[in-house]
C-alpha positions in Angstrom: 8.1 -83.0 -123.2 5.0 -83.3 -121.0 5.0 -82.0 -117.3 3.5 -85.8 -117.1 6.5 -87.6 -118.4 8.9 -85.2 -116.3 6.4 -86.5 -113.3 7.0 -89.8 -114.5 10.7 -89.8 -114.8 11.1 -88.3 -111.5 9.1 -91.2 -109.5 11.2 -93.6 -111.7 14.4 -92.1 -110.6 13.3 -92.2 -107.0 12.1 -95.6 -106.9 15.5 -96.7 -108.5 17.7 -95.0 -105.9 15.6 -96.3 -102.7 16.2 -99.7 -104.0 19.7 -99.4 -104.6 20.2 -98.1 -100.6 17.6 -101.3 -99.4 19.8 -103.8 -101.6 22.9 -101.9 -100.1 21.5 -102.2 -96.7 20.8 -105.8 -97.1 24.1 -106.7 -98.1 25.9 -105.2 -95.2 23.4 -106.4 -92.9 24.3 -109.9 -94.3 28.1 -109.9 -94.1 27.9 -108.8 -90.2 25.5 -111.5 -89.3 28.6 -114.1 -91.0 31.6 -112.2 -88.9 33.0 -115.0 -85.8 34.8 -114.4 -82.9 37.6 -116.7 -82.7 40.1 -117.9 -79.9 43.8 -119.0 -79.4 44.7 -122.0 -78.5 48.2 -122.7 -75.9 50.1 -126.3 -75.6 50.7 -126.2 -72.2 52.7 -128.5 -69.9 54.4 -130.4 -72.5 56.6 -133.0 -71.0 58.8 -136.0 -72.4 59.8 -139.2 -71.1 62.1 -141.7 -72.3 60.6 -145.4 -72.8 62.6 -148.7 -73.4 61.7 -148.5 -77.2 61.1 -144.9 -77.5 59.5 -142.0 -75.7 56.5 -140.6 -74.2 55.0 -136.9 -74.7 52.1 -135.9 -73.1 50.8 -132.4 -72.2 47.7 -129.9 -72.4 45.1 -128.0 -74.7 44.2 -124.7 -73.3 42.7 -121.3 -74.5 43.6 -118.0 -74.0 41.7 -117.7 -70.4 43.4 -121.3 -69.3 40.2 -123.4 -70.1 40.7 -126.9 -71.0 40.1 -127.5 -74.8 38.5 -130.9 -74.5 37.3 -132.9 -77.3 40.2 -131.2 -79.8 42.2 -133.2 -82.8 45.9 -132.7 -81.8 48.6 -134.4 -84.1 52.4 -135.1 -83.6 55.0 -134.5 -86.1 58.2 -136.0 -85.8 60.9 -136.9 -88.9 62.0 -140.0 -88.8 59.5 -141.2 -85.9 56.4 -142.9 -85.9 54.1 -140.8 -83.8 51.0 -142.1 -82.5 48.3 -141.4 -79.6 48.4 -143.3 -76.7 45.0 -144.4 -75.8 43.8 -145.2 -80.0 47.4 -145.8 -81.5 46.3 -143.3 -84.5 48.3 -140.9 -86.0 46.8 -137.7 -84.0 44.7 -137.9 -80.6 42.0 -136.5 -78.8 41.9 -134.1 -75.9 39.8 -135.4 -72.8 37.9 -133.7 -70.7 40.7 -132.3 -68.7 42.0 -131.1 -72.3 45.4 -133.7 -72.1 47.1 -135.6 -74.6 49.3 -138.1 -75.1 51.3 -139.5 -78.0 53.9 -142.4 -77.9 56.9 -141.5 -80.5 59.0 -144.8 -81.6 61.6 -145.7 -84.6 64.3 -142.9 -85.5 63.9 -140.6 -82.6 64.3 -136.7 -83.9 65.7 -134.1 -81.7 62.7 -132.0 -81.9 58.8 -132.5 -83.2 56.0 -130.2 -83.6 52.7 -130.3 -82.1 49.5 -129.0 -84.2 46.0 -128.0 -83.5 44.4 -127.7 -86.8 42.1 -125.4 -85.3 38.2 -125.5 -85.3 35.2 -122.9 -85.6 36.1 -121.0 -82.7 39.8 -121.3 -82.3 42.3 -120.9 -84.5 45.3 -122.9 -85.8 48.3 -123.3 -83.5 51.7 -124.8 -83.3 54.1 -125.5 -81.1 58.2 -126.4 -81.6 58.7 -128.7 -78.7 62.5 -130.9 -78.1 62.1 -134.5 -77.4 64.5 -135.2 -74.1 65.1 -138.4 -73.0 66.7 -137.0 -69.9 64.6 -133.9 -69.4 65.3 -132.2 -65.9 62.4 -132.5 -64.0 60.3 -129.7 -62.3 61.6 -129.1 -58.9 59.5 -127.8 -55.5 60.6 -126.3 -52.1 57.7 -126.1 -49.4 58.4 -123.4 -47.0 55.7 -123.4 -43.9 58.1 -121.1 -41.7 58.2 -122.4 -38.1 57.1 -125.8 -38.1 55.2 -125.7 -34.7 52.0 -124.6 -35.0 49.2 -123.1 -32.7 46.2 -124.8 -33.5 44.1 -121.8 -32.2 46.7 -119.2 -33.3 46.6 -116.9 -36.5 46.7 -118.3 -40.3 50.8 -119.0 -41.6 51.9 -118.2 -44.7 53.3 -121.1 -47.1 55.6 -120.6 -49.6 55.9 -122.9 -52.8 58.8 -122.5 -55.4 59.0 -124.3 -58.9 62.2 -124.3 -60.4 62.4 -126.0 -63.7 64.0 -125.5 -67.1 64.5 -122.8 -69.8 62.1 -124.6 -71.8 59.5 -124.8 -68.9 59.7 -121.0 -68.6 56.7 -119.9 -70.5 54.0 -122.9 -69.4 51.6 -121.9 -66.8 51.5 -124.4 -64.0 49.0 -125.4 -60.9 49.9 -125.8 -57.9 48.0 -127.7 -55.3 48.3 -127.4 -51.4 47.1 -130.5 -49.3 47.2 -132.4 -45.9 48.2 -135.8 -45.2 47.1 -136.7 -42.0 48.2 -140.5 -40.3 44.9 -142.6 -41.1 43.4 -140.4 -43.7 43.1 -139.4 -47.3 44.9 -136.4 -48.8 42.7 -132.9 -48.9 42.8 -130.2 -50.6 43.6 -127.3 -47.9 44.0 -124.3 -50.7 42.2 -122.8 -54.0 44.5 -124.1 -57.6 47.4 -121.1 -57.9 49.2 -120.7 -61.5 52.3 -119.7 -61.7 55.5 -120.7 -64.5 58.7 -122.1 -63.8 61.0 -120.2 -61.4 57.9 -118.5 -59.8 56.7 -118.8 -56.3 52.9 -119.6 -55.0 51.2 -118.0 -51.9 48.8 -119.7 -49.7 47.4 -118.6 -46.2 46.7 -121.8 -44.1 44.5 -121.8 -40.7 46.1 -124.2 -38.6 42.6 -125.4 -37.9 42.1 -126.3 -41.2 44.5 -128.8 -40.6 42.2 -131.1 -38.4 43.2 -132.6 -35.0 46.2 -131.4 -32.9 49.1 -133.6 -34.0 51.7 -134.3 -36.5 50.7 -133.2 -40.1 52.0 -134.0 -43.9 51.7 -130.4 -46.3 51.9 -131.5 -49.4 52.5 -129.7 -52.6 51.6 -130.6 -55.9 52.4 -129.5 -59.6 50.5 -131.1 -62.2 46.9 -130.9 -64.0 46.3 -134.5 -62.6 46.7 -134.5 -58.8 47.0 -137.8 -59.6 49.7 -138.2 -61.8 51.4 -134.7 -60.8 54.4 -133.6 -62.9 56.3 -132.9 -59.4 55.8 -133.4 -55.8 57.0 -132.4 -52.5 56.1 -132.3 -48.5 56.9 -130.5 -45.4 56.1 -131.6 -41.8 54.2 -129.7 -39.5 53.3 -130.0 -35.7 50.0 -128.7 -34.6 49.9 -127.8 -31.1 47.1 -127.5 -28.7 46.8 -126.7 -24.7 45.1 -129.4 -23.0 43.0 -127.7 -20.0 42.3 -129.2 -16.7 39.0 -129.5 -14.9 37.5 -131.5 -11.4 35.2 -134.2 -12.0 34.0 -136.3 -8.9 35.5 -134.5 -6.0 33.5 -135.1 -2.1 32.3 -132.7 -0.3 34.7 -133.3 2.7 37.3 -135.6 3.1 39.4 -137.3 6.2 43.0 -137.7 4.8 44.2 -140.5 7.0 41.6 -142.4 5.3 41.9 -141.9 1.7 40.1 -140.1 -0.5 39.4 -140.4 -4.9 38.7 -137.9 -7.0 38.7 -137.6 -10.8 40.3 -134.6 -13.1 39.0 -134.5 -16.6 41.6 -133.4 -19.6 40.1 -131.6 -22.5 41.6 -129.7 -25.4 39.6 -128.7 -28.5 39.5 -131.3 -31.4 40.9 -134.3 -29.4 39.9 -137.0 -26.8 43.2 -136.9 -24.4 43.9 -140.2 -24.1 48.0 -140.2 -23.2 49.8 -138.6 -20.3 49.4 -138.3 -16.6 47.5 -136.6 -13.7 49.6 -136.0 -10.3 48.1 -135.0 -7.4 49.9 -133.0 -4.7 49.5 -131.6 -1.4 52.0 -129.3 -0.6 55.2 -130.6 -1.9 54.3 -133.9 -1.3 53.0 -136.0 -4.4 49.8 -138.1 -3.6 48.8 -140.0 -6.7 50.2 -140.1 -10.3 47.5 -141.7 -12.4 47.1 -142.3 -16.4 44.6 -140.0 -18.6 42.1 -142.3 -20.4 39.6 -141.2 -22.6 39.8 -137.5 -20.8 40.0 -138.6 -17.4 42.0 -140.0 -14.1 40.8 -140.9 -11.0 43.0 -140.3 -8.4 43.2 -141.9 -5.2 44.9 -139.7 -1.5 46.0 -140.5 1.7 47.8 -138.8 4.2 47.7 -137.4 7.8 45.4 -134.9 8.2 47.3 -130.9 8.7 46.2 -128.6 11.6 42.8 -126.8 10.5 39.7 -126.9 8.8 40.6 -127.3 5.2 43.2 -128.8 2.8 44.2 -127.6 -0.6 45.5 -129.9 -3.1 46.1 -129.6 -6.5 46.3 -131.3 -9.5 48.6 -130.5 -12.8 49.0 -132.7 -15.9 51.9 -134.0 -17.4 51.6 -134.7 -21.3 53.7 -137.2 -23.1 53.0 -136.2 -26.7 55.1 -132.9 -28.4 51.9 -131.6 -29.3 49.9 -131.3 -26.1 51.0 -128.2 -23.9 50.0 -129.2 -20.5 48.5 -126.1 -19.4 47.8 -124.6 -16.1 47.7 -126.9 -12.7 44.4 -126.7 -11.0 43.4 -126.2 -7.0 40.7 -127.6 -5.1 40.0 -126.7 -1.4 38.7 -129.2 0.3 36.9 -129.4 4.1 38.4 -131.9 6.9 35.6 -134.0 8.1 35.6 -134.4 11.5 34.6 -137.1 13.5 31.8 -137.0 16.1 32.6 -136.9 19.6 29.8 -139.5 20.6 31.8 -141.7 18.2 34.6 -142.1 20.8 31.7 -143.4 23.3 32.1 -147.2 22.7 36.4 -147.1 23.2 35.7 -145.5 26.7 32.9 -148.2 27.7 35.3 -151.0 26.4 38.8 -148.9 28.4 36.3 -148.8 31.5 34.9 -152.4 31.1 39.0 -153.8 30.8 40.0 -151.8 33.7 37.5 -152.8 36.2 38.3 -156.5 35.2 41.9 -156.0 35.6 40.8 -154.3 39.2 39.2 -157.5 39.3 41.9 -160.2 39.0 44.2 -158.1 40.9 42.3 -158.3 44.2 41.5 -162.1 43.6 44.1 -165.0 45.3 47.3 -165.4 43.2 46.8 -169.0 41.1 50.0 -171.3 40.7 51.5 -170.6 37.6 51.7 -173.0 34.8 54.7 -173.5 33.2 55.4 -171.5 30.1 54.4 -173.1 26.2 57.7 -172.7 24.7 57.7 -170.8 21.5 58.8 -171.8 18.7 61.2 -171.0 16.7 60.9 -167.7 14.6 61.2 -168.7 11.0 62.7 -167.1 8.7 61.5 -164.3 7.5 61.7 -164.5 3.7 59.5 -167.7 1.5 62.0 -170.6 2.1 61.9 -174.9 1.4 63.7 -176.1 5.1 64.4 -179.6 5.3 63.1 -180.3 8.9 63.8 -184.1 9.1 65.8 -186.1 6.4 63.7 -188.5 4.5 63.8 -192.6 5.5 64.2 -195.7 3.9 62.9 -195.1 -0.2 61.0 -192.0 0.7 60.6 -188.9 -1.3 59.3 -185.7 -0.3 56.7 -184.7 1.8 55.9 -181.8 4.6 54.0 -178.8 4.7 53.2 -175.8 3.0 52.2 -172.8 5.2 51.5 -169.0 4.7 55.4 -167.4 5.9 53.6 -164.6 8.3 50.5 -166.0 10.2 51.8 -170.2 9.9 48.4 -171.1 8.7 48.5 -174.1 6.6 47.7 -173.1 2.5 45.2 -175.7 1.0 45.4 -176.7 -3.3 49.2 -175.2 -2.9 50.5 -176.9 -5.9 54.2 -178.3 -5.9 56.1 -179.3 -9.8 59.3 -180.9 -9.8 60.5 -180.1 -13.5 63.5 -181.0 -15.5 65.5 -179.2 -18.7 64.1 -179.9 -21.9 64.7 -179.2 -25.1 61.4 -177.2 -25.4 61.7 -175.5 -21.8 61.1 -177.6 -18.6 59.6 -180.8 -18.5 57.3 -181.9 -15.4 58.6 -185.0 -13.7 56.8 -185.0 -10.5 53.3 -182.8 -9.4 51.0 -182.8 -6.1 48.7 -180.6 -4.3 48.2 -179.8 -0.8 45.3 -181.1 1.2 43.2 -178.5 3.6 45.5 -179.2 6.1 49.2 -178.1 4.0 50.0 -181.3 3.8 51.7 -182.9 0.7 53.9 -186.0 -0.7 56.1 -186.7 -3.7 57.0 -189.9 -4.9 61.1 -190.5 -4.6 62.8 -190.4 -8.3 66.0 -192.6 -8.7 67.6 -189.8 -10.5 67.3 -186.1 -11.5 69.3 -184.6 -14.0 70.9 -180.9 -13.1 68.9 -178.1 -13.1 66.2 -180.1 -11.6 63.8 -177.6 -9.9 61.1 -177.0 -7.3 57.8 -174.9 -8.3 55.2 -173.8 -5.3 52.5 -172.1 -6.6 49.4 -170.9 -4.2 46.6 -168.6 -4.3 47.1 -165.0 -3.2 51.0 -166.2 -2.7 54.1 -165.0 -4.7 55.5 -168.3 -6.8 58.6 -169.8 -4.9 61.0 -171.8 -7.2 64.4 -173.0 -6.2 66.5 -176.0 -6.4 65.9 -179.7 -5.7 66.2 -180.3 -1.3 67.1 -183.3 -0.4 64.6 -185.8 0.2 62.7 -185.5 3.6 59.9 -183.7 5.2 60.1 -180.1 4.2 58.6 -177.2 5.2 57.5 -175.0 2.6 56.9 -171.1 3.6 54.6 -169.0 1.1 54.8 -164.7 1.3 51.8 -163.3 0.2 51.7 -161.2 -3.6 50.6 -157.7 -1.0 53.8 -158.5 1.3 56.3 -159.7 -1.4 55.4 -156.5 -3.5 55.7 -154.3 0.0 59.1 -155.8 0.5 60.1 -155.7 -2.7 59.7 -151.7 -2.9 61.2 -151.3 0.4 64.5 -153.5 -0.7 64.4 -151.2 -4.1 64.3 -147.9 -1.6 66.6 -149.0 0.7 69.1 -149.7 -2.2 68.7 -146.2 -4.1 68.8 -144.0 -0.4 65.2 -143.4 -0.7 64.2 -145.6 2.5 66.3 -145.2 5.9 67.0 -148.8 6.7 66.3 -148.7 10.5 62.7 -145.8 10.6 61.7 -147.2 7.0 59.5 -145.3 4.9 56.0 -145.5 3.7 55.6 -145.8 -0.5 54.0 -141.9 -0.5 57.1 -141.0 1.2 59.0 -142.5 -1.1 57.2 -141.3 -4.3 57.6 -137.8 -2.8 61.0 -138.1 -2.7 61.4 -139.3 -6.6 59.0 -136.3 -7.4 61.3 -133.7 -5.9 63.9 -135.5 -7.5 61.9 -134.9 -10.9 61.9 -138.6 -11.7 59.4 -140.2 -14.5 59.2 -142.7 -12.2 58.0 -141.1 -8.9 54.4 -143.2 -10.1 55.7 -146.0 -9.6 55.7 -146.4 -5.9 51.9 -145.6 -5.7 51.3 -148.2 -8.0 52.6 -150.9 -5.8 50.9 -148.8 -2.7 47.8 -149.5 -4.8 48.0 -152.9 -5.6 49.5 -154.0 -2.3 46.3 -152.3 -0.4 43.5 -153.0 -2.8 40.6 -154.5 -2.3 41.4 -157.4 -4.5 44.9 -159.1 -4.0 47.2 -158.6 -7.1 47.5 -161.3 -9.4 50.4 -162.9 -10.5 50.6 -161.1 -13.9 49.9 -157.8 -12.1 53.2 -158.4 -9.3 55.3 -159.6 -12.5 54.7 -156.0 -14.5 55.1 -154.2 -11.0 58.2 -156.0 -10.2 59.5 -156.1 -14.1 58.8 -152.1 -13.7 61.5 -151.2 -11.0 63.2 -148.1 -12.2 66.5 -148.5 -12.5 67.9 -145.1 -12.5 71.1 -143.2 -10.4 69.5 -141.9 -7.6 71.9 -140.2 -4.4 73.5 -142.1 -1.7 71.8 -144.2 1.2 70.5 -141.8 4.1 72.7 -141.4 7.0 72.0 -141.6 11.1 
């Protein structure tokens, strides 16, 4: 043999073996490039539910990391049953996007069926057993929030949520939802999703501010893939609270007591307009003014005799009607007594001089005869009356004069109803009005029936109503709304030991009194003060709510002399 045919051989050999390791190389290369990674698929949250012909399953498609399988063929098998999905009626369904399904099983129902995922190019094949209950025993949940009063500004509470739920629910993975429900407004989220299974408890840290408005609010818990359709459901009530704080508005730079001063006090607290509650204002330990907060503010109104110095100190605390407002701390403001100029006194000592010189006067002139005294009349009486002062003649009816009770001036367009009973209330029989003068006349009626009454009705004047009079001249005596309401409180003191009958008291004296008493009521007596010295005289509707308004409470026994 040739050294050329050994070269030969040996090149041969060589190229044989390198092609052997390429192909080799090629192959392996190949089968790598065809391996897969594949996934497991879970039925979670399977649930059943009797139906009239039937029952219901439903549940959900997830993988190993809890994401929703949507878009997955997912069959039922059931022996005996006719198994079909809910939305197409086919024999095996379609995940949605939320990866649920739902099959309606009717005929023979079995005790068990089994659910199937044939499995697709990234997931494998799964199965799960699964027992058809008609009377399944739902999921259960217990809300614990801890204290239920809750400091809007204070630190974040801890809520608890337990699922309790059957040995078959034991090895599904649930979410649990935490959200408000506040009066007026759509449920919200408060809280990220938590998983837990049956018989395990969820944490969630809440900020009371995350809650909104200070006020009663709804935590709601929530078990379920669909918040909307949740597999269980529970709530817990919670009170958010919040300090309302106190500030001056308005407030003068000096004030003179004895003839009334206003001033406004604003009430804020973070998240909320204060729109409930009161404002009392006090000097001392005698309460001023007790006034409503709206929108934030009350404007209070003082009056009272002026102490011994320069300056006065009043103060002004509110008084909340709602659980959830604290009312905070009371507030002071010192104030400066304006004084009044001397020079101011200089007309009352020109007029004093001028009346004493003429006095001087008539006392060193001749003595005249004296005239015989006008006799006075009568007083009348001192409450609004209908006197008969002459008794009628001949056919006459009614006729006479109406006149205001206090200063007997006559009332012009005083209008006078003579009504009967009727079916539907009172019927009008007879109607006149006063001329400028008082005067008025009513037509005689042969007959009234019983219960027959007489309506006066004025401006500025309380209504008087009363039984029929005989027929006559009358005269008709009208108390105005300020004095009826003045009386009225005065009569209401007098009865509860609050007034001394014979030295009287004024309505701030008689507030005061109900404040240190602690009464809810102690208001009230302002109020009347207020409307009886307005500058507009009360209306009718406004004397009817003070009058309808008369505490009726337990107070101590009538003062003693």
């Amino acid at each position: 043999m040739s050294a050329n045919a050994i070269v030969d051989r040996t090149s041969w050999l060589s190229v044989a073996l390198a092609t052997f390791v390429m192909s080799s190389s090629m192959s392996a290369t190949s089968r790598a490039t065809s391996l897969r990674v594949v996934g497991t698929a879970q039925f979670q949250s399977v649930r059943s539910e009797a139906l009239p012909s039937g029952a219901k399953l439903t549940g959900t498609l997830r993988d190993d990391s809890r994401q929703a399988l949507a878009g997955q063929a997912v069959s039922l098998l059931a022996a005996g049953a006719k198994a079909s999905a809910c939305d197409t009626g086919e024999p095996s369904g379609v995940t949605d996007s939320a990866g649920r399904f739902c099959f309606i099983l009717s005929g023979s129902l079995p005790d068990r069926a089994t659910l199937q995922f044939d499995g697709s190019d990234f997931y494998v094949r799964a199965q799960r057993d699964v027992q058809i209950e008609l009377n399944p025993s739902p999921l259960t949940l217990a809300l614990d929030v801890g204290n239920a009063s809750w400091d809007r500004n204070g630190p974040a509470r801890h809520v608890q949520v337990s699922l309790q739920g059957t040995s078959d629910d034991y090895d599904d993975m649930y979410e649990v939802r935490l959200a408000v429900l506040r009066p007026g407004e759509p449920e919200r989220l408060l809280a990220e999703v938590a998983v837990i299974r049956a018989s395990e408890n969820a944490h969630f840290e809440v900020a009371p501010l995350a809650l909104g408005a200070p006020g009663p609010s709804t935590l709601v818990a929530i078990v379920g893939d669909d918040p909307g359709q949740p597999l269980a459901r529970t709530t817990a009530q919670v009170l958010v609270r919040s300090r309302a704080t106190l500030s001056w508005g308005v407030t003068p730079e000096a004030i003179r007591p004895e003839l009334g001063f206003d001033l406004t006090a604003l009430v804020s607290t973070p998240g909320l307009v204060v729109g409930s509650g009161s404002v009392e204002l006090i000097s001392g330990s005698k309460l001023l003014d007790s006034v409503a907060v709206r929108d934030g503010s009350a404007s209070l109104h003082g009056r009272f005799l002026a102490p011994a110095g320069e300056r006065v100190s009043l103060v002004a605390r509110y008084v909340p009607d709602q659980a959830w407002l604290d009312p905070g701390e009371p507030i002071e403001l010192d104030l400066p007594l304006a004084r009044l100029s001397p020079w101011l006194h200089a007309p009352w000592v020109i007029l004093v001089a001028l009346a004493a010189a003429w006095i001087f006067r008539a006392w060193r002139r001749p003595g005249r005869n004296r005239s015989r005294p006008i006799p006075t009349p009568p007083a009348t009486a001192a409450t609004p009356h209908v006197s008969v002062v002459a008794p009628a003649t001949g056919h006459s009816g009614w006729s006479g004069t109406v006149r205001d009770l206090h200063t007997r001036a006559p009332i012009g367009g005083a209008r006078l109803v003579i009504t009967q009973p009727a079916v539907d209330g009172a019927a009008i029989v007879l109607e006149a009005v006063s001329d400028s003068g008082g005067q008025f006349e009513l037509a005689a009626v042969s007959s009234l029936p019983e219960g027959a009454r007489l309506t006066v009705q004025a401006a500025d004047h309380s209504t008087l109503t009363q039984a029929i009079p005989p027929r006559g001249r009358l005269e008709v005596g009208l108390s105005t709304r300020r004095r009826s309401l003045l009386a009225h409180l005065l009569r209401w003191a007098e009865s509860r030991g609050l007034s001394d009958p014979v030295a009287g008291a004024t309505p701030q004296e008689i507030a005061g009194r109900l404040h240190a008493q602690r009464s809810p009521n102690a208001h009230w007596p302002l109020d009347v003060e207020r409307a009886v010295f307005d500058r507009e005289a009360p209306t009718a509707q406004r004397e009817e709510q003070l009058v309808t308004a008369s505490p009726a409470v337990d107070l101590p026994a009538p003062l003693k002399r």
